[in-house]
C-alpha positions in Angstrom: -18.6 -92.4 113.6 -18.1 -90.8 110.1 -18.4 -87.3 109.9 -21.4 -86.5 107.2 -20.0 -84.2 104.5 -22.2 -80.8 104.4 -21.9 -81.0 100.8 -23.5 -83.6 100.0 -26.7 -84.1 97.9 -30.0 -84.1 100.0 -31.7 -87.7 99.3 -35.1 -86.8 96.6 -38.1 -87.8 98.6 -39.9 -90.5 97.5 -42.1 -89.0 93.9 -46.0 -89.3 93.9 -48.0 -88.3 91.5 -50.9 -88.7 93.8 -49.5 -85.8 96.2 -49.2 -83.4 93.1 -53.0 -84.0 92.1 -53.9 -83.5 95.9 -51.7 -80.5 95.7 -53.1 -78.9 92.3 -56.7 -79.3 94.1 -55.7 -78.2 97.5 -54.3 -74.7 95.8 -57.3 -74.3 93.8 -60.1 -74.8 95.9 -57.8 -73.4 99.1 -60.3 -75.6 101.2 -59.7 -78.8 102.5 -63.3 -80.2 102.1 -63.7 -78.5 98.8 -60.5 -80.2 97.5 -61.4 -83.7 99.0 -64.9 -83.6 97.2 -62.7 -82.9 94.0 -60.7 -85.9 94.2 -64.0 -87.9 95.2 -62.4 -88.8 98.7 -62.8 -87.7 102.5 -62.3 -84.7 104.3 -59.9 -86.6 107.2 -58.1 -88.3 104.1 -57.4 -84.8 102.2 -56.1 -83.4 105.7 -53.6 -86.3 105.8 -52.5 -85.8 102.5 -51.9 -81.9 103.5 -49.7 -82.6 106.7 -47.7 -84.9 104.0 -47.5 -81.9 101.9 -46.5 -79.8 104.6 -43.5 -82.0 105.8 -42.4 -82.4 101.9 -43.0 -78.9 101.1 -41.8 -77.8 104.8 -43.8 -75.1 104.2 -47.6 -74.9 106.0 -49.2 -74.3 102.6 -52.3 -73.0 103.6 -53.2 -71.6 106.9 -56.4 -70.5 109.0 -57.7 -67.1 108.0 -60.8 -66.8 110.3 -63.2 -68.5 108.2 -61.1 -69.3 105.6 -58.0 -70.4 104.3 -55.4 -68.9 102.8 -52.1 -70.0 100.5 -48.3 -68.6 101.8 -46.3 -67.3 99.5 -44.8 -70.7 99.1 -48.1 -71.8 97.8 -48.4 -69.1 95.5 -45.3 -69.6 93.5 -46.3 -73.4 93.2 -49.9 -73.2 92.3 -49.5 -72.4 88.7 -46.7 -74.6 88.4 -48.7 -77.4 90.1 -51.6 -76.9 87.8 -48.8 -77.8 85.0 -48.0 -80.4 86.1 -51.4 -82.2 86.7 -52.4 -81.5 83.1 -49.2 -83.1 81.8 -49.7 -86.3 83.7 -53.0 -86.0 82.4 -51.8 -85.6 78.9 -49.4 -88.6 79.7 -51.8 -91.3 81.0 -54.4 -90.6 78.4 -54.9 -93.0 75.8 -53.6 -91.7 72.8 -57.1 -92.3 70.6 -57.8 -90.3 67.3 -55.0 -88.6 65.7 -55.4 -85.3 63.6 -53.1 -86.2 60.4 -52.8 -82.6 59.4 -50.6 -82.2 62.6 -48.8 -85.4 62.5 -45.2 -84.2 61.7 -43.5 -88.0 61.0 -41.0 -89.7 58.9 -42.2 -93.5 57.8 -40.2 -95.8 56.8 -41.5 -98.8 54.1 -39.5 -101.8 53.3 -41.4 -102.9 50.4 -40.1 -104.6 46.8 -39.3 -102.4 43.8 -43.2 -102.8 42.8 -44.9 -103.1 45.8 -42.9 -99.4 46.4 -44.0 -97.9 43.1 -47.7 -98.7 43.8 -47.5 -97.2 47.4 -45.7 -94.2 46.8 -47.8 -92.1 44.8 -51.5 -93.0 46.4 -49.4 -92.4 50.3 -47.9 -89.2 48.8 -51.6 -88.2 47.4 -53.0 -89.2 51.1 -50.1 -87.3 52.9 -50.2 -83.8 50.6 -54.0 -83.7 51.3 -54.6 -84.4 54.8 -51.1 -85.1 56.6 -48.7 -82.6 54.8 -46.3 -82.9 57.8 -45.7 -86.7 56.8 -42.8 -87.8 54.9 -42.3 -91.7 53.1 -39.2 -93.3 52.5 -39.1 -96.7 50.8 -36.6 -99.2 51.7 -35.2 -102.5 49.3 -35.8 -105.6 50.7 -32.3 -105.6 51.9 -33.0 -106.7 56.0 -34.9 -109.4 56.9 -38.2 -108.0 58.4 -38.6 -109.5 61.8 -35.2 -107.6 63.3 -35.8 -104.3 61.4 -39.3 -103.9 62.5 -38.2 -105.2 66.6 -35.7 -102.5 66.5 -37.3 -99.9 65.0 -35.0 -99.7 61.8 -38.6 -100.0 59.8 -42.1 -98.9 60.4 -43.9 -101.5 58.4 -42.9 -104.3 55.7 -45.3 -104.2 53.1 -45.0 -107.5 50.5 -45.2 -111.2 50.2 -44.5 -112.0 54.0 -43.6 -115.0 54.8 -40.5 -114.4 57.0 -42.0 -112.8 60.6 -41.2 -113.5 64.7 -43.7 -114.9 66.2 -44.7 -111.5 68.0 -44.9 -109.5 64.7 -48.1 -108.5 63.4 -49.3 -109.2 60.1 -52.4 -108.3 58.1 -53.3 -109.5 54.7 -54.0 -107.0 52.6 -55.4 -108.2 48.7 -54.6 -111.3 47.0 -53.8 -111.6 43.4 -52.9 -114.0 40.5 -50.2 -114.1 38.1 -50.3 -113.4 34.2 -47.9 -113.4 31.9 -46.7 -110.1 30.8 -45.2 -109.6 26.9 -45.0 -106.2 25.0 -47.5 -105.4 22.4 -47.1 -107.9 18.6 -45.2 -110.3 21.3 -45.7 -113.9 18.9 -47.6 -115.3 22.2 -50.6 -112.5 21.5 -51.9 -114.3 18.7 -53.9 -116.9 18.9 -54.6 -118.9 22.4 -52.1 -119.4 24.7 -51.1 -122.8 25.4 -48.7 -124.3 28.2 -46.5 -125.8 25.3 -46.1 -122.2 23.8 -45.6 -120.3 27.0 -43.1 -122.7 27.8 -41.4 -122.8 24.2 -41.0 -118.8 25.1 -37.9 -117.3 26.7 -38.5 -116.0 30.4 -37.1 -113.6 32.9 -37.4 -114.1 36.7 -37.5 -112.3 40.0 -35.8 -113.0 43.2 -33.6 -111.5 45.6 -32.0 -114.9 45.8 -31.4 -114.6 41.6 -33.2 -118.3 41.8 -34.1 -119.8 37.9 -37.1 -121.5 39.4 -40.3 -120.5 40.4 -44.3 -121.8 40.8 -44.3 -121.3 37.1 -42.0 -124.4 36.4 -43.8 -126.6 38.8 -46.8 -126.0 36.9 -45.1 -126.9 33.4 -43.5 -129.8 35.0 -46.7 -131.4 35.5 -47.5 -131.4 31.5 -44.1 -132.9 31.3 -42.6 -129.2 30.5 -39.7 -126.4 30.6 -38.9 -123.4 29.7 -35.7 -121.4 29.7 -34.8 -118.2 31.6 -32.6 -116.7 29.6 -32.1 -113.9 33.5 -33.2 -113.5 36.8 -33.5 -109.9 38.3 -33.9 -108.4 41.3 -36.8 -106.7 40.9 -40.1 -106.9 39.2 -39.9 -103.3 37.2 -36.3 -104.3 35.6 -38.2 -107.4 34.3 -41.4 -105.6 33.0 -38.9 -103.6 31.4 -37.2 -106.1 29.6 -40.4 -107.6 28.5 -41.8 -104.6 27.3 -38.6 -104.2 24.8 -38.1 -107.8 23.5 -39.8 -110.9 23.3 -39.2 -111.9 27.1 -42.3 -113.3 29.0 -42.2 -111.9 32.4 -44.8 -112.7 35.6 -47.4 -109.5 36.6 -49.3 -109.5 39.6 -53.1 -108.4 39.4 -56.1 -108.8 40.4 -58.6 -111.2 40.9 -61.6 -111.8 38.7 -64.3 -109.9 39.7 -61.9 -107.8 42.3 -61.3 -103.9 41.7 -58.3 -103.1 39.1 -55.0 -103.3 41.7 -52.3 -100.9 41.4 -49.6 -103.6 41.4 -50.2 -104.3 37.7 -50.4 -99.9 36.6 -46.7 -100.7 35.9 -47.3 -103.3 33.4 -50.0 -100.9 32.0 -47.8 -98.2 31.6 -45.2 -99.5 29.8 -47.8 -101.1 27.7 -47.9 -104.6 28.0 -50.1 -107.2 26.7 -51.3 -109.4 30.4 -52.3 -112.9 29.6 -53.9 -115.2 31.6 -51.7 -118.6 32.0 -53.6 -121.8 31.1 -52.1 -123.6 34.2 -53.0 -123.5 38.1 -50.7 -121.2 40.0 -50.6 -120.1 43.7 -52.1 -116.7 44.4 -50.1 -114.3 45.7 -50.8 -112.7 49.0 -49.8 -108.9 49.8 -49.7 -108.1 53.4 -48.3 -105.2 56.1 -46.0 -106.6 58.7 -45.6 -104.1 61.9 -43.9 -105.0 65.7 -46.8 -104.9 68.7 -45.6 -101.5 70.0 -47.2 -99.7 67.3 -50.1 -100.9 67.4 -51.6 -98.6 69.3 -49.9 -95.9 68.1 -52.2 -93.3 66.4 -49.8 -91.7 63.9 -49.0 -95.7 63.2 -52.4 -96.4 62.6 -53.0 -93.9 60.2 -49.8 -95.0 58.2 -51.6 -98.6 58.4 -55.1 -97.3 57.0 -53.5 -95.1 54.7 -51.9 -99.0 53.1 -55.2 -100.3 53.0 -56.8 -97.5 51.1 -54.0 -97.6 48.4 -53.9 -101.2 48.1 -57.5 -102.1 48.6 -59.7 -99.0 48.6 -63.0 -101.0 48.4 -62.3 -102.3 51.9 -60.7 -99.8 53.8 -63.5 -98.4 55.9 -64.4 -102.1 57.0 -61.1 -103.2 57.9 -60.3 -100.1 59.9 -63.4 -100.7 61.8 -62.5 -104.4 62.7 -58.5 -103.5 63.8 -60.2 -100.6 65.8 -62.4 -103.5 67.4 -59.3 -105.8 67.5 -57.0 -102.8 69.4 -59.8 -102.4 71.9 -60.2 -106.0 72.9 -56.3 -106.5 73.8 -55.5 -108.3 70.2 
């Protein structure tokens, strides 16, 4: 037979959290039936859970006073201690429900293009200064592909054109737009109407990650039997509004709708004073959305990140659409 070593670690009993609860009410109400009506159970149940107390504890607990009974001095040292830890599994196994933004203290991080980024970032930091001063935004390139950054936490929330997801990300639309053509102020295209043979006749910058020539634009002028010429591609949509706004480059704005409130993807365009003109040819919208993994869905400080997109992008519908992911969260979507 091997000898046991005396120095050996005792084995951990088995953890409840059950027997901690029963304890917490056990050393507060120091009354067995008092404690069992607590925990909305019965008397010989309660006393069962105290003899498994006692042989955890190997201490008696409480014991017969006359009347009454009465803690040890075991149960004394453990009583505030117990009381801890009930509220902290309380704390624990509570849903996490409203947040209070003024004490989130959180670091977001965006993936967004360069102009998606620039209409975000100053109605977030607005938001974040007047109600969640403890939150802080940083604005990632397009530079990972979404669906892995988001699964392992390397970004909060894509914000764009998605069309690149895993099938378990979540995505929300958020506004859908339509593209003009942007040309500085005196550009030759200003005067007069503008026609698909004169855009086309025009020289044109493009935007891509991929640096592609090609866009919806060109399939649109190839059914009039037309081309134009890119005389660049860039990498982002601010370097082209740029370029437009100091030569005679047409470039492509997003903005909004007719009949839909002013969107702050086009305040770029505004500001660097470009002429927008609608294009005299049928081109797909283009839909901004918020991409986010499952596990933060229910995460309050998340959400509020979430809501505070929807009120930059699309103020008008903010309340309404908060209201219906509330309603989706709740039924398990």
């Amino acid at each position: 037979m091997t000898p046991v070593n005396s120095t050996d670690p005792k084995p951990t009993p088995n953890l409840d959290a059950n027997l901690a609860v029963a304890l917490d009410a056990l050393l507060t109400e120091q009354s067995v039936t008092r404690a069992a009506a607590r925990l909305r159970t019965s008397p010989a149940a309660m006393s069962r859970t105290l003899a498994r107390l006692r042989r955890v504890l190997q201490d008696p607990l409480l014991v017969r006073a006359g009347q009454t009974m009465v803690p040890t001095p075991r149960a004394e040292e453990l009583r505030a201690e117990a009381a801890a830890v009930v509220r902290r599994l309380e704390a624990l196994l509570t849903p996490s429900g409203a947040i209070d933004p003024a004490a989130l203290r959180r670091t977001f991080t965006v993936q967004a293009s360069d102009l998606v980024g620039a209409a975000l970032a100053p109605g977030l930091l607005a938001l974040a200064r007047r109600r969640a001063p403890g939150v802080s935004l940083r604005v990632l390139a397009e530079e990972w592909e979404a669906g892995p950054a988001l699964r392992e936490g390397r970004i909060d929330l894509e914000v764009g054109a998605i069309d690149h997801v895993d099938p378990e990300t979540r995505v929300e639309e958020l506004v859908t737009l339509r593209l003009v053509a942007g040309v500085r102020a005196g550009h030759p295209l200003t005067e007069g109407t503008l026609t698909p043979a004169g855009l086309a006749a025009a020289e044109h910058v493009t935007v891509g990650r991929r640096g592609r020539f090609t866009g919806p634009l060109d399939a649109a002028l190839a059914e009039h039997g037309l081309s134009r010429r890119v005389g660049v591609a860039l990498p982002g949509h601010l370097a082209a509004m740029t370029l437009a706004a100091a030569g005679d480059t047409v470039c492509l704005v997003p903005t909004a709708l007719p009949g839909e409130p002013p969107s702050p993807l086009s305040d770029a365009a505004h500001a660097l004073g470009l002429r927008l003109l609608d294009i005299p040819l049928t081109l797909p919208p283009l839909t901004i959305g918020m991409a986010w993994h499952p596990r933060h869905t229910a995460d309050g400080a998340h959400r509020w990140l979430r809501d505070a997109v929807r009120g930059v992008l699309r103020p008008a519908r903010r309340g309404r659409d908060a209201a219906a992911e509330t309603r989706g969260t709740a039924a398990g979507d």
